[in-house]
C-alpha positions in Angstrom: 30.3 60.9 42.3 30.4 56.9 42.0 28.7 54.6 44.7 29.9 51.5 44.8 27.5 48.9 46.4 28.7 45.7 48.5 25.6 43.5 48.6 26.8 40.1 50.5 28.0 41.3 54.1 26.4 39.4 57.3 23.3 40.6 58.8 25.3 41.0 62.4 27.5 43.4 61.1 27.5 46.4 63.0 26.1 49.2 60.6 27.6 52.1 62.7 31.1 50.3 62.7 31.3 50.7 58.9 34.9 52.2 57.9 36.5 52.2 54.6 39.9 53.0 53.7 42.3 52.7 51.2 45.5 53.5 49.0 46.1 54.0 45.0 47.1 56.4 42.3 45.4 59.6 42.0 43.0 61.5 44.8 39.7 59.6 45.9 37.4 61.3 48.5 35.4 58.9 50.6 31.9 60.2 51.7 29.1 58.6 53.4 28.9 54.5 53.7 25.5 53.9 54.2 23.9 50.0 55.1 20.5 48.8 55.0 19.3 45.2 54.8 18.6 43.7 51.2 14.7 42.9 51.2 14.5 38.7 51.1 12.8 39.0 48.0 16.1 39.9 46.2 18.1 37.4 47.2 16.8 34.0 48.4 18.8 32.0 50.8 20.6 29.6 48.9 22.0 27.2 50.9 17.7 26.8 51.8 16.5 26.3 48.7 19.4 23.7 48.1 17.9 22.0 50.9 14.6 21.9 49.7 15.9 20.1 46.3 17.6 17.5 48.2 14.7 16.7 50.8 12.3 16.6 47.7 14.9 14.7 45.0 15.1 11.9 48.4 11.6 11.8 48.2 11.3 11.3 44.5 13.8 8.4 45.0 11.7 6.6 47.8 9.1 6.6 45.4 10.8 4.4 42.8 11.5 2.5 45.6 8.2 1.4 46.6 7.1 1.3 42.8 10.2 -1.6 42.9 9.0 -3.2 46.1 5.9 -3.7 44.9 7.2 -5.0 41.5 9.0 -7.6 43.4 5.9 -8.8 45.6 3.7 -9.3 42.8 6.7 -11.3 41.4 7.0 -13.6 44.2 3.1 -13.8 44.6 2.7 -15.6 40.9 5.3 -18.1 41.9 2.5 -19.9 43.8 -0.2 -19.1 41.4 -2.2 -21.8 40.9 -1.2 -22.0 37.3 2.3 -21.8 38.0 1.9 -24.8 40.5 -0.1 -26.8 38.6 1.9 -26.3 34.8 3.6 -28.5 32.7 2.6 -32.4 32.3 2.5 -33.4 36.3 2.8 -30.1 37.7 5.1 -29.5 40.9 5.8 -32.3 43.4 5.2 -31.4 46.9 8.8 -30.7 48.2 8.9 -28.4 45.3 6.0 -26.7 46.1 7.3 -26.3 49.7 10.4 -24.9 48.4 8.2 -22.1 46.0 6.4 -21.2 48.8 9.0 -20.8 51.7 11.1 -18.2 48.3 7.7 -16.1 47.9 7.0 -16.0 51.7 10.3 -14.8 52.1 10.4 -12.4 48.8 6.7 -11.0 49.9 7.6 -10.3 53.9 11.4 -8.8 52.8 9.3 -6.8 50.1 6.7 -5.7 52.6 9.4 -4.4 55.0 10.8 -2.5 52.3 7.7 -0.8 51.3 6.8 0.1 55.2 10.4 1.6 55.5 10.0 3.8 52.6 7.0 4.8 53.6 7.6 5.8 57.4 11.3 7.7 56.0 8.8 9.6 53.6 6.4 10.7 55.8 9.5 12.2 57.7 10.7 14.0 54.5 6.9 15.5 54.0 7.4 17.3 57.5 10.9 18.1 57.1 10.1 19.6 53.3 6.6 21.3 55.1 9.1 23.4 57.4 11.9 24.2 54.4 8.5 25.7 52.5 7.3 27.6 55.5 10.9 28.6 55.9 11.6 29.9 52.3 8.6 31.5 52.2 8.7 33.3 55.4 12.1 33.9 55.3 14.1 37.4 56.6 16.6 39.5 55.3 19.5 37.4 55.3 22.2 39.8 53.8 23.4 43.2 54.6 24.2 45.8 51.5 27.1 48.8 52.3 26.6 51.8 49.9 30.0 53.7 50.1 29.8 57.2 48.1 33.4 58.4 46.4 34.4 61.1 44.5 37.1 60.8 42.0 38.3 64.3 39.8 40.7 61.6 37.8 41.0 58.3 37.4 42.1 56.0 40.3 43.3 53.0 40.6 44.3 51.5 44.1 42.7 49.6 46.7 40.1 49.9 49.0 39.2 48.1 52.2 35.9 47.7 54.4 36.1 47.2 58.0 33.3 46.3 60.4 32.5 44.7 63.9 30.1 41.8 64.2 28.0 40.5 66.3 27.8 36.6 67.8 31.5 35.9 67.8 33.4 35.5 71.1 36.4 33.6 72.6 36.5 32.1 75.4 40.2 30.9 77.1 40.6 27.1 77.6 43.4 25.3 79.5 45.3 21.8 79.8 47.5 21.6 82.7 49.8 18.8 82.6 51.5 17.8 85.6 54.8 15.4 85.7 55.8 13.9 88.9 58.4 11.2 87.1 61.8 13.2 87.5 63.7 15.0 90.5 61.2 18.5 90.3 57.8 18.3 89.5 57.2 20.2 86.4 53.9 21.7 85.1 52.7 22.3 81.9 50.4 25.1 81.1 49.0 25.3 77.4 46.6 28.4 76.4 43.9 27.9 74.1 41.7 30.2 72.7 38.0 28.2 72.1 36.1 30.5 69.4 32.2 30.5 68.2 30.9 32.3 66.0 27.5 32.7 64.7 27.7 35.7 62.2 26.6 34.0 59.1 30.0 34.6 57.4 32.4 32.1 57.5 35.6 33.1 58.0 38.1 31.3 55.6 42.0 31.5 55.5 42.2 34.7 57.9 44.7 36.2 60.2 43.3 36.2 63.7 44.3 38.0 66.5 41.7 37.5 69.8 42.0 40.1 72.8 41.1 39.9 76.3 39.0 43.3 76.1 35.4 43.1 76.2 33.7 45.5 74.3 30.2 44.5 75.9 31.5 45.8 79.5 31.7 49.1 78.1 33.8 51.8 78.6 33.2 53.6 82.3 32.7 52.5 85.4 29.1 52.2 86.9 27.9 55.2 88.6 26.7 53.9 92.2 23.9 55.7 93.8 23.9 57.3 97.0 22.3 55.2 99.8 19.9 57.2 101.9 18.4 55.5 105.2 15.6 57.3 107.1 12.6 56.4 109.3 10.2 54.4 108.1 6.9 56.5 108.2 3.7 54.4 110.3 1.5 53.1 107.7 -2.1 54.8 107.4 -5.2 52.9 108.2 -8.0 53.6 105.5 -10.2 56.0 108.1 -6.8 58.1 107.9 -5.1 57.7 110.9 -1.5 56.0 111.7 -1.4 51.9 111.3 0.8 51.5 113.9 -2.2 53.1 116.6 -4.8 51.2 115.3 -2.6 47.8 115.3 0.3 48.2 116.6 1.4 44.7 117.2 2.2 43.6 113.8 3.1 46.5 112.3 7.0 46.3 114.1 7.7 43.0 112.5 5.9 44.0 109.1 8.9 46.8 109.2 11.5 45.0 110.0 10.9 41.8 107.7 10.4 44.8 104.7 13.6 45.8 105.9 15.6 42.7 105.7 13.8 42.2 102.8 15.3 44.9 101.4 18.8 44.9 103.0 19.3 40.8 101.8 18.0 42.5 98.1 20.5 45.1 98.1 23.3 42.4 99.5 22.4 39.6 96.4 23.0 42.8 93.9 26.2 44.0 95.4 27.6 40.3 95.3 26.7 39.7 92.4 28.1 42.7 90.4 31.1 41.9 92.6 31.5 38.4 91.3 31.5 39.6 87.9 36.1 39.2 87.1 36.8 42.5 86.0 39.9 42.7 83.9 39.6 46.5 82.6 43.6 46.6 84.8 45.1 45.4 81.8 44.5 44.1 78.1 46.1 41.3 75.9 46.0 40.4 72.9 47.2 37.0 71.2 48.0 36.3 67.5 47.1 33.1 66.2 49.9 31.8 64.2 49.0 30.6 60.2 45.9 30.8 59.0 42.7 30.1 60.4 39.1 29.0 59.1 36.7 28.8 61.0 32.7 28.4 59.9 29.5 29.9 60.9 27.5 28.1 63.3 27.4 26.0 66.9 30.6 24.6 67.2 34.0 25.7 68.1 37.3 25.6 67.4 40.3 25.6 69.9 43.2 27.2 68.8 46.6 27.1 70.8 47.6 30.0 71.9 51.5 29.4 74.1 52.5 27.3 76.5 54.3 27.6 79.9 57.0 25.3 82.0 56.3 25.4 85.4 57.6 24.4 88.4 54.6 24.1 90.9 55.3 23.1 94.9 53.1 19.8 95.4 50.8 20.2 98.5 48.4 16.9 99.7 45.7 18.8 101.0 42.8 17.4 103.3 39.6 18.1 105.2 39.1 15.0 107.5 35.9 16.4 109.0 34.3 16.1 105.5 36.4 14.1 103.5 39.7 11.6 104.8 41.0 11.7 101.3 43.8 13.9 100.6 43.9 15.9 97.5 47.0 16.5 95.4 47.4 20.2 94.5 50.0 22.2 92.5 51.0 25.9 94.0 52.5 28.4 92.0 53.1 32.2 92.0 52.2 33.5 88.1 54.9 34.6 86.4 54.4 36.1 82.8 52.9 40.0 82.7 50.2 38.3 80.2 47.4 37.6 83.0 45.3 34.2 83.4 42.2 34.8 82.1 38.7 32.5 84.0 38.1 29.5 81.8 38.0 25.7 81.8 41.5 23.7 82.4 42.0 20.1 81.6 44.0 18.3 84.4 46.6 15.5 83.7 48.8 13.5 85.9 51.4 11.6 84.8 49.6 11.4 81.2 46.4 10.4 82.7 43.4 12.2 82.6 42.8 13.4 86.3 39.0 15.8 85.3 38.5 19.3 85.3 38.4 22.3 87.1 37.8 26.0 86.7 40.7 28.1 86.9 40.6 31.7 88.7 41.8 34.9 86.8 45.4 35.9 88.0 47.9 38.4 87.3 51.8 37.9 87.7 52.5 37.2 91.4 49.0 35.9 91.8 48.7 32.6 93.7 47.3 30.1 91.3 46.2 26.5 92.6 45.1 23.6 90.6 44.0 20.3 92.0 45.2 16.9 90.5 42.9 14.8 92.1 43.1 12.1 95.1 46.8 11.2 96.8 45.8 7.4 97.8 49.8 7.1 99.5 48.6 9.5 102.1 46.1 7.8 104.6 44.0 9.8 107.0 42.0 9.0 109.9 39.7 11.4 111.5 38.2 10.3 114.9 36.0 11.8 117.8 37.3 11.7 120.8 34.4 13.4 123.0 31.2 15.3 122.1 29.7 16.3 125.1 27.2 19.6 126.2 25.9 20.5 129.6 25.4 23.5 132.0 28.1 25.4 134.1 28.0 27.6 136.9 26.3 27.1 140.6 22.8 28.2 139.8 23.5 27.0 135.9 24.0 30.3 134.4 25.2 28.6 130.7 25.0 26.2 128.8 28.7 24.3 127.3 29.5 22.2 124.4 32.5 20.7 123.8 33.8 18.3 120.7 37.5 16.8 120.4 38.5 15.4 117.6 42.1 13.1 116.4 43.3 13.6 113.1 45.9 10.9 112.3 48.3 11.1 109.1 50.7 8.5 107.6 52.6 9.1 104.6 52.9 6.0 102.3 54.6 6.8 99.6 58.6 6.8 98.8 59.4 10.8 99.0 58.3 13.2 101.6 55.2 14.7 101.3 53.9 18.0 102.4 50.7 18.0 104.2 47.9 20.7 104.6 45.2 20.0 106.9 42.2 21.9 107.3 39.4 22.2 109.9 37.4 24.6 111.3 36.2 26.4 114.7 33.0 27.7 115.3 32.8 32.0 114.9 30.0 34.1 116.4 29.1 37.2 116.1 27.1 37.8 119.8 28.9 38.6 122.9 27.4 36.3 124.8 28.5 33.1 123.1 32.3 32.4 124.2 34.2 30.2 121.6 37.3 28.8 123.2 39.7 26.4 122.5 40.7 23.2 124.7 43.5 22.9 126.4 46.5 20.5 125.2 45.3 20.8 121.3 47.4 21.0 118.3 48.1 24.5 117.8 47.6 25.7 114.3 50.0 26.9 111.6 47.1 29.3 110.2 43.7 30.4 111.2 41.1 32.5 109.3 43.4 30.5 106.3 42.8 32.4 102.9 40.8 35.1 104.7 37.5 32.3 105.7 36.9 32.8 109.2 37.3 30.2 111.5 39.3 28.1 109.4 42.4 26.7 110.9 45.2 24.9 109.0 47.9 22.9 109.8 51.1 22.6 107.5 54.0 20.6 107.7 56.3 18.1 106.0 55.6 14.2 106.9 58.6 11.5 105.8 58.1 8.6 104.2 56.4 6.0 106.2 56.6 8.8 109.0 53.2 9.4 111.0 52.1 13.1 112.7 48.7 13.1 115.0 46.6 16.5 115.6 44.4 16.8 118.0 41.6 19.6 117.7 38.7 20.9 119.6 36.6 23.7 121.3 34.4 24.8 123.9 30.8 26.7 123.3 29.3 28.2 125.9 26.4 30.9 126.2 23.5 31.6 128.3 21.5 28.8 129.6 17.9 30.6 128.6 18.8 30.9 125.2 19.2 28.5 122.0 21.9 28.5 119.6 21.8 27.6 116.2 24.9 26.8 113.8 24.9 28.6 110.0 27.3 27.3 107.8 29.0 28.7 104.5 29.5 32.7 105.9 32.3 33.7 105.9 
């Protein structure tokens, strides 16, 4: 039996991932392949202790420096010695006395400087070589050493490799979406990168590498979900024994209910949130990065290209007058390639300029993607109010009404025809006795409840150049006159 030891593998490596496997001449048995981590009294960290020799060598040199500073001031000081101005026969007239004085000022207060810079840059270093100390000294198993046991009956010669998984590295997917609107068709650029960190302590130098969209950390079965049981809520128990809700029954109804909502709004931020979560166990990728790749241990990261696409997006100016009369440019298309979209960041460009960025959705071929290119200033939008009024109905004032109107007003400036999207919304309840109506003589809609939010409407069309289109839009509220109603936004 032979073990053969491999002492300088990262400390993230995975010890139960461990495989080795091989090929040569003659038979060779592979037993166990044990790991442990190498005690940090074998092996000090040497890129540390490097460190340490630089911080103290700087400091070493900062000290000639002040000892030549200092060299210097004494220098300039016995320029205006007495002695010095008083030697020879007559001594120094007063202009060249001036002149000594005004060089050793100078000499002493550029000396001075010096000296004070050294000093505050060295006091730095102390600090900076107090933590590389503390650091050496205290300092953890860096290094991770594989034991793999063989048996041989002959001799054998061959090769033998070591595979493992490692913690800290990922990938995330990064996009630039380049639109052109110069020629006849719009065309749209898609580029896949991959953007890769990793923090293993092992650089990786001159490898092949081949990133995949599966995600070990997700695991490999679906959750189990737990059966939801509702039932009474028992009364409470007052301390002398008997129920809560006899001894005080006022509060105790609302007490229940707010647990209750309590409860129910808990159990409703846990399922949306494991629901927002892009699951993309339907399908897995994997991309192989052309050439050779390096990439180092540590904080940054590296983007490597992964393929491009040629598009050709439809061009939508989309706008929502009631919060914004600026319309939007934004490209449509319907994903094509069976390799899916995977969430990341994308780069927007128009026409070669910059234009910001945006998050792009996952999608999977005939997915609806939608990127947006940033204002359209050659469409101009008005959004006016043409009544907001409320008031009671009814002979004896049974209800309450409120009614808004509003005039949407759309030119198109530019030199081609533009299609328009226009959004707004109408007011949704969910109690029977609020009626929600429309007025009479509006625009009627191209879409409502548009991409599944309710009580969005939409209006679509295509608007010539120079060519203007008006929408009118409103609704009617009305609900009983003893009660109040109050509007909650963003449900959908």
């Amino acid at each position: 039996d032979h073990v053969l030891v491999l002492d300088d593998l990262p400390l993230a490596v995975d010890a139960a991932s461990l495989r080795v496997a091989g090929a040569g001449t003659g038979q060779l048995t592979i037993g166990s392949v044990d790991a442990r981590q190498q005690r940090a009294t074998e092996r000090p960290d040497p890129a540390a202790i490097r460190r340490l020799e630089v911080l103290r060598d700087e400091r070493l040199s900062l000290d000639d420096r002040i000892a030549a500073e200092r060299v210097r001031k004494r220098a300039a000081e016995a320029l205006v010695a007495p002695t010095t101005l008083a030697g020879g026969e007559r001594g120094l007239n007063v202009g060249e006395a001036r002149q000594a004085l005004a060089a050793a000022l100078e000499e002493t207060l550029a000396a001075d400087r010096a000296i004070r810079e050294a000093e505050q840059r060295q006091r730095g270093l102390d600090r900076e070589i107090a933590e590389a100390e503390a650091g050496v000294r205290a300092q953890p198993p860096r290094r991770l050493e594989a034991r793999v046991t063989v048996e041989a009956q002959a001799a054998f010669k061959g090769e033998l490799t070591l595979s493992y998984a490692v913690r800290g590295a990922r990938w995330t997917p990064v996009y630039d979406a380049r639109l052109s609107t110069a020629g006849a068709k719009p065309v749209l650029e898609l580029v896949r990168r991959a953007e890769i960190r990793q923090q293993t302590g092992e650089d990786w130098s001159d490898i092949a590498l081949t990133v995949s969209t599966a995600r070990v950390a997700r695991g490999g079965s679906v959750p189990v979900l737990p059966s939801l049981i509702i039932r009474y809520q028992e009364p409470e128990r007052a301390l002398g024994g008997a129920p809560r809700s006899s001894a005080m029954p006022a509060p105790a109804a609302p007490a229940a209910r707010m647990r209750q909502e309590d409860q129910a709004t808990a159990l409703a931020g846990r399922v949306a949130e494991a629901e927002a979560v892009v699951d993309m166990g339907g399908f897995q990728a994997s991309f192989a990065i052309p050439g050779r790749t390096t990439i180092p241990s540590g904080d940054s990261a590296r983007a490597l290209r992964i393929g491009t696409s040629a598009i050709e997006p439809q061009l939508v100016s989309r706008v929502v007058p009631s919060l914004d009369t600026t319309a939007f440019l934004e490209a449509r298309f319907k994903h094509a390639e069976d390799v899916p979209l995977m969430p990341g960041r994308v780069s927007l460009y128009r026409d070669g300029v910059f234009a910001g960025r945006a998050a792009l959705s996952a999608a999977t071929r005939e997915d609806e993607v939608k990127l947006g290119f940033g204002p359209d200033d050659l469409v101009r939008v008005e959004h006016h109010v043409v009544r907001r009024t409320d008031g009671s109905a009814g002979i004896i004032t049974s209800s309450k009404t409120e009614e808004q109107e509003f005039r949407i007003v759309l030119r198109n400036g530019a030199q081609a025809p533009r299609r328009l999207v226009v959004e707004d919304r109408i007011p949704v309840t969910e109690v029977q006795d609020i009626v929600v109506e429309a007025l009479s003589g509006m625009t009627a809609p191209t879409a409502r409840d548009a991409d599944g939010r309710r009580g969005i409407v939409a209006w679509s069309f295509d608007l010539a150049p120079g060519a203007t289109r008006d929408i009118r839009h409103g609704w009617r509220l009305r609900w009983p006159s003893e009660r109040r109603i109050q509007p909650v936004q963003g449900r959908m």
